[in-house]
C-alpha positions in Angstrom: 108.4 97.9 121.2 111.8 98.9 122.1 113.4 96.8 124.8 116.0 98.5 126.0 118.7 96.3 126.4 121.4 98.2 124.2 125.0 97.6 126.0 123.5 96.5 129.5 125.0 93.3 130.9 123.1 90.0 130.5 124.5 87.1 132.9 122.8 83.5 131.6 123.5 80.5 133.2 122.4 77.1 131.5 123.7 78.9 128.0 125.2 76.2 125.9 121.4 74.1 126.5 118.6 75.0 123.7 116.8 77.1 125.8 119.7 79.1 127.1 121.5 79.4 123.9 118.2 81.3 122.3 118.0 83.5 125.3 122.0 84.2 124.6 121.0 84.5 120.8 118.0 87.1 121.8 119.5 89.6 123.7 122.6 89.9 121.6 120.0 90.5 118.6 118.6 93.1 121.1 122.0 94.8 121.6 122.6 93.6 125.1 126.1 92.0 126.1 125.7 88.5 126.9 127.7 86.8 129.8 127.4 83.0 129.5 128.1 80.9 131.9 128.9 76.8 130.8 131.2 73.8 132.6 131.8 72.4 129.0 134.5 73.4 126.8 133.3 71.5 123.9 129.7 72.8 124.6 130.9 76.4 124.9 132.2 75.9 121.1 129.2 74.7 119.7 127.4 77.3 121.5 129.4 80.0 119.6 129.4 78.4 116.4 125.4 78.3 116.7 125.5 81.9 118.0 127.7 83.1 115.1 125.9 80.9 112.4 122.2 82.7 113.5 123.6 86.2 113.3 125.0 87.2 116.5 127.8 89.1 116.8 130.5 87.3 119.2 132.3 90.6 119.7 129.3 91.2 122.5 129.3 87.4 124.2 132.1 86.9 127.1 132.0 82.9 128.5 133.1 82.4 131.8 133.3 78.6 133.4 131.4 77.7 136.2 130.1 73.9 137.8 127.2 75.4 138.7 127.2 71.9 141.1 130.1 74.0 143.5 129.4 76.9 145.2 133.2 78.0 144.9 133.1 77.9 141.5 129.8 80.0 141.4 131.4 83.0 143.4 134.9 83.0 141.9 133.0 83.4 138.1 130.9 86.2 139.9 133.9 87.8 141.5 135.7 87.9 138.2 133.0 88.9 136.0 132.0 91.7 138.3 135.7 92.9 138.4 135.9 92.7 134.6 133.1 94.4 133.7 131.6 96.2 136.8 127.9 95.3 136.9 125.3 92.9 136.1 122.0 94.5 134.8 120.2 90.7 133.9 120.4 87.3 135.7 119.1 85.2 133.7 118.4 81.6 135.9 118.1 78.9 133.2 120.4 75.9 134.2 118.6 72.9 134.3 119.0 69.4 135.0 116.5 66.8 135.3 116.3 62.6 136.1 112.7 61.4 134.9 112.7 57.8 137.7 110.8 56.7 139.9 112.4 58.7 143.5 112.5 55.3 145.3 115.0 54.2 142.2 117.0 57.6 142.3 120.7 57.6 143.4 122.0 59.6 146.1 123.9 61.9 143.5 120.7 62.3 141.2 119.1 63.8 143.7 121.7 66.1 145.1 122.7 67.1 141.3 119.1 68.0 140.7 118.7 70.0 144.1 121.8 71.8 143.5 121.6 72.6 140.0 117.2 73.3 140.6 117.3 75.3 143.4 120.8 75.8 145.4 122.3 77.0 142.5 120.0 80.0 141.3 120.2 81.2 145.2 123.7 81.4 145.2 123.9 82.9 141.7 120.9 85.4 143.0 122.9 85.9 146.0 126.1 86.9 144.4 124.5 89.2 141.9 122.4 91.4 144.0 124.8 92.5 146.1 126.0 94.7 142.9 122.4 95.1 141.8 122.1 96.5 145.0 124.9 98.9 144.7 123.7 99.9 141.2 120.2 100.5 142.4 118.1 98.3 140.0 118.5 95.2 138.1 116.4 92.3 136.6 116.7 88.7 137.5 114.6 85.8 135.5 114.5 82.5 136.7 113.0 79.5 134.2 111.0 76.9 136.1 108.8 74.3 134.8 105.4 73.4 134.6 106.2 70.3 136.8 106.1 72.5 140.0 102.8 72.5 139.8 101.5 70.1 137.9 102.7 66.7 136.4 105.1 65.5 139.1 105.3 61.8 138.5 108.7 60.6 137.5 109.9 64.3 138.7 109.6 64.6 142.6 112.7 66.0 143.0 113.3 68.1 140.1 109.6 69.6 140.5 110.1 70.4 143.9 112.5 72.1 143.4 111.2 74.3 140.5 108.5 74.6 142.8 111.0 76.1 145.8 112.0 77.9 143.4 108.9 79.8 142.3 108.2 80.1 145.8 112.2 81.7 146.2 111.5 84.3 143.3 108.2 85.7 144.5 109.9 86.1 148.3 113.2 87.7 147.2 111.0 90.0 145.0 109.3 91.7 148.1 112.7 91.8 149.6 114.7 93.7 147.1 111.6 95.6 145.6 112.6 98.5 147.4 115.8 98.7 145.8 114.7 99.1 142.2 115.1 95.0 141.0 112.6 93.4 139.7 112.6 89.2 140.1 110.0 87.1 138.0 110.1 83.4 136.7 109.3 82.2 133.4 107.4 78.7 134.0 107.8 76.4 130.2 105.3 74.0 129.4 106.6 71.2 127.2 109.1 72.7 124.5 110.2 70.9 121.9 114.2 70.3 122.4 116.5 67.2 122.7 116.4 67.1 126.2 112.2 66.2 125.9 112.1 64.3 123.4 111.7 61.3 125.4 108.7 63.1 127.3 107.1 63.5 123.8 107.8 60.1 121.9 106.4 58.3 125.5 103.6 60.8 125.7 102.7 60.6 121.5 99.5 63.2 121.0 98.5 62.9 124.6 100.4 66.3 125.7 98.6 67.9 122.8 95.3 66.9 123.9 96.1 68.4 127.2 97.3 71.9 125.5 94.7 74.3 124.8 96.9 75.3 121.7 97.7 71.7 120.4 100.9 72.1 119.8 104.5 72.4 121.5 106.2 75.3 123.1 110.1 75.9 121.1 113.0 77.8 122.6 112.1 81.0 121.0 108.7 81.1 123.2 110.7 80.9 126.0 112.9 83.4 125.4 110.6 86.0 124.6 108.8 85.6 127.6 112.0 86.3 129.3 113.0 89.0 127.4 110.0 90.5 128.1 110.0 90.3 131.4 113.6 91.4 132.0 112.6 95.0 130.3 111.7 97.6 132.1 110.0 99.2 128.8 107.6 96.1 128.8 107.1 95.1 132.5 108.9 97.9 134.5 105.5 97.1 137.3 105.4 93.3 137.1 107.5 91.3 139.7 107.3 88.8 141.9 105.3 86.9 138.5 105.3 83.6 137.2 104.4 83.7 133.8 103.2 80.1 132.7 104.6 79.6 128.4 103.2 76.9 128.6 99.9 76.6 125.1 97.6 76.4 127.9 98.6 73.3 130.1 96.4 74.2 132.8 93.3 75.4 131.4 
């Protein structure tokens, strides 16, 4: 089925992680022009040498640094983006950042980090964006969650809540700008196999699999086609407001 995304704007933040990279990696395969956002130099390399070494062409991928921890930073990449290349057609939500302790053992900065980054973050990206989705009468906006906003929260309390605000953010700003032709869903991942759960995994051994009707671990590219299918109109142009679980089954 054809997606649809040939030359539209694709803004992803949390790019240069193994989730985000794929997304990048998909829609440029797709045709789209992918806007990364990253706060490391170093990662931003690697992240194009991993784009360029799985067939994407880096003619359509334009990086632009942001700490997605200061909301001055956030609007100034906006701004410029916007003035460079006059609209965003995709948001694509998928920053991250997650401290698996105990909350009574957190510090003061883990917690903020993981609100900010979890939940204040994709606001003030979504914030920024729509006011030009508005302008342009339509745009899609994806935002990647977790299955610990509903289930699994020990260890998590602060990054599952806010996962879970923001589920709660996407399905409320959805009704609010459904009028204006933008659709907003969430993507909700199970356990996917990437560096940054491998911990999760080696404590966890087969139990996880037991729990997952599909015995087996999610990967980045289940992830990303969930997205991809719900940021085109061809193949969900009447869902929104959705959070679609990738997650082999978790909750059955």
């Amino acid at each position: 089925m054809y997606l649809n995304f040939n030359h539209k704007y694709v803004l992803v933040t949390g790019a240069t992680g193994e989730i985000g990279r794929q997304i990048c990696l998909d829609f440029i395969l797709e045709g789209a022009l992918v806007i990364p956002l990253y706060r490391n130099d170093c990662k931003k390399e690697k992240f194009l040498n991993w784009l360029k070494e799985n067939g994407a062409n880096l003619d359509s991928v334009f990086p632009y640094k942001a700490d997605l921890t200061k909301r001055d930073d956030i609007k100034s990449a906006i701004n410029r983006i916007l003035k460079e290349h006059n609209k965003i057609d995709v948001l694509v939500n998928c920053a991250g950042y997650a401290v698996e302790m105990p909350f009574l053992m957190l510090e003061d900065n883990q917690i903020d980090d993981q609100i900010n980054i979890n939940y204040l973050a994709p606001m003030i990206v979504m914030k920024e964006v729509l006011r030009s989705m508005f302008i342009n009468k339509g745009g899609n906006i994806v935002n990647i969650s977790s299955a610990t906003a509903t289930k699994f929260g020990r260890g998590v309390s602060v990054y599952g809540s806010a996962k879970a605000g923001l589920e709660r953010f996407t399905k409320i700003i959805a009704q609010e700008v459904g009028k204006k032709g933008i659709r907003v869903n969430s993507v909700s991942p199970g356990v996917i196999d990437t560096d940054m759960s491998q911990d999760l995994i080696a404590r966890g051994k087969n139990n996880i699999k037991e729990f997952t009707a599909l015995r087996k671990y999610g990967t980045p590219i289940d992830v990303s086609k969930a997205v991809l299918f719900l940021a085109s109109d061809d193949t969900a142009g009447f869902i929104t407001g959705h959070v679609l679980n990738v997650d082999g089954g978790i909750f059955l």
